[in-house]
N, C-alpha and C positions, 0 to 999 in steps of 0.2 A: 645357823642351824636352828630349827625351831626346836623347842626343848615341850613334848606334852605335857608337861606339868605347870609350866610356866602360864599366865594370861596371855592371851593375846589380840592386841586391841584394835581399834578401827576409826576413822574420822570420825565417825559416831560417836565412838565414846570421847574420842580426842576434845572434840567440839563440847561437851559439858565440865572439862577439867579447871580446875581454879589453880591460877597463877601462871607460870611463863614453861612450855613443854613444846619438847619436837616428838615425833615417834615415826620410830623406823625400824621397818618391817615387823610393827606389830611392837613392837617394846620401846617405852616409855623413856627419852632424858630428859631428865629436870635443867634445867636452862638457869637455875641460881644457884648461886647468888646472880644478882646483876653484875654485868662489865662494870670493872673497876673505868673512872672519868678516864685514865690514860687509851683504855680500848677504844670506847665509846669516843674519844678525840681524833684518833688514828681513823677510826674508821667513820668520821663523818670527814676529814681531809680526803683521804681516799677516794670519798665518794664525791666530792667537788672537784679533786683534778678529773675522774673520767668523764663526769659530768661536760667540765671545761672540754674535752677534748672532743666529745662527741657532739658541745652545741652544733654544729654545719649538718649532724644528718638527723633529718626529720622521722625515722620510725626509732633507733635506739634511744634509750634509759635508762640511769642509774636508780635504784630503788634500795633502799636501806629495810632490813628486817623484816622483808615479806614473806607470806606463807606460801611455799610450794609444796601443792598436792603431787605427788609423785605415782600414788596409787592408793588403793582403800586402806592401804594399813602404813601411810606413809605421809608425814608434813617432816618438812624440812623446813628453815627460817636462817638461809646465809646473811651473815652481817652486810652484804651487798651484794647485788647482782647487776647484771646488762641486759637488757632483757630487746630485743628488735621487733614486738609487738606490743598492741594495746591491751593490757593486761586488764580483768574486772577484779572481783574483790580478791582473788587471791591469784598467784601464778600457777597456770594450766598446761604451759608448756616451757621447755627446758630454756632457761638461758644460755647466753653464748658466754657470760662469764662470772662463776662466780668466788666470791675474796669472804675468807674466814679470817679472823682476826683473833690469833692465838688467846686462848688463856688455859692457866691451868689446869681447872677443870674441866677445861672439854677437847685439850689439845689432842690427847688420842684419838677421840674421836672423828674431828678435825684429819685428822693426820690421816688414821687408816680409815675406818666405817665410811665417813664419808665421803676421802679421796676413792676409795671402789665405788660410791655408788653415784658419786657425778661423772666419774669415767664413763660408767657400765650405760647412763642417760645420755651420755653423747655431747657435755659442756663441755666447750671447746678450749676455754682456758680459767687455769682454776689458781688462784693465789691465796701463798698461807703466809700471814705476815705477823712476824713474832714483835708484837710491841714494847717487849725490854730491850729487845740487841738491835730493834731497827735495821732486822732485816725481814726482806720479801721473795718467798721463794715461788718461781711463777713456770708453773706448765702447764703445756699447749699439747691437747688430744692431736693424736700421730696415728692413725692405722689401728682406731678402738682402745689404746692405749697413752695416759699419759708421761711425755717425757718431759724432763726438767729445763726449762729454757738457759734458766742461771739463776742465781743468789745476787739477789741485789742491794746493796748497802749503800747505791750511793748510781746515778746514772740513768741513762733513758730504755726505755725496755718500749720495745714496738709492737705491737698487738694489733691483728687482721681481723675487724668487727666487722659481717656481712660488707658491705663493700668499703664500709670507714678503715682508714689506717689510723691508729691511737697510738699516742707518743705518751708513756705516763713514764713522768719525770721522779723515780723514787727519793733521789738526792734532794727536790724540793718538799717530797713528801716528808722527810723523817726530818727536814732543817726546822720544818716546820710544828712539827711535833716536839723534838728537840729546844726548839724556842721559846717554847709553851708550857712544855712539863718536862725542862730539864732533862 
């Protein structure tokens, strides 16, 4: 709900702000502190196994911390996404999947704000992976709505990339994490 009292802002202003900001629908979140090393671990793994699973098809990519313009009063910056075109400097159209990488500052947002508005955009599968309990909770757009595929702590979760079938192994994912940062 737009609040008339409040500012509300635009790629315009976005584009001259100093230090790390998303803004959505016009209001401003501060993106700091930075991800603690454990986040920032988890999700450069992450982004090497889809990477790994997608090397055989030649239009999809893994892309770590890009700006998606979603509308004039609208960048978003998922800790990764999939994206099955040639993107320019910033992403123009929706990915097919993108993975937030809990923290506590922005889990809510993560959680609700943002699970409505990659729904409402039509990404097809969207993962929230909590990096203390090493679990990954992953759902797949159904009928404009998404539903919860499973909780995974441990096992292979299959995912329908435009015509790639992706195997992401989350049991290698958090051993790996686990092996690393305890």
């Amino acid at each position: 709900m737009q609040l008339d009292y409040l500012p509300h802002y635009t790629i315009e202003d976005y584009r001259h702000w100093e230090g790390d900001w998303e803004l959505l629908d016009g209001f401003p979140l501060a993106m700091s502190p930075a991800p603690v090393i454990r986040h920032q671990y988890l999700n450069t793994q992450l982004s090497v196994l889809l990477s790994q699973a997608l090397e055989d098809c030649e239009r999809c990519m893994v892309i770590q911390e890009a700006e998606w313009h979603l509308a004039e009063d609208t960048v978003l910056r998922p800790d990764s996404v999939v994206v099955c075109y040639q993107p320019k400097d910033y992403l123009d159209k929706r990915p097919e999947l993108v993975a937030e990488i809990l923290s506590p500052s922005t889990s809510r947002i993560d959680e609700h704000a943002k699970f409505e508005r990659y729904q409402r955009e039509g990404v097809k599968y969207y993962l929230l992976v909590h990096p203390q309990t090493l679990l990954a909770k992953v759902y797949e757009l159904k009928d404009g709505n998404y539903r919860k595929l499973n909780d995974y702590t441990e096992g292979l979760c299959w995912l329908h990339i435009e015509d790639c079938q992706v195997g992401l192994d989350f049991g290698k994912l958090f051993q790996a994490v686990q092996k690393k940062m305890g």
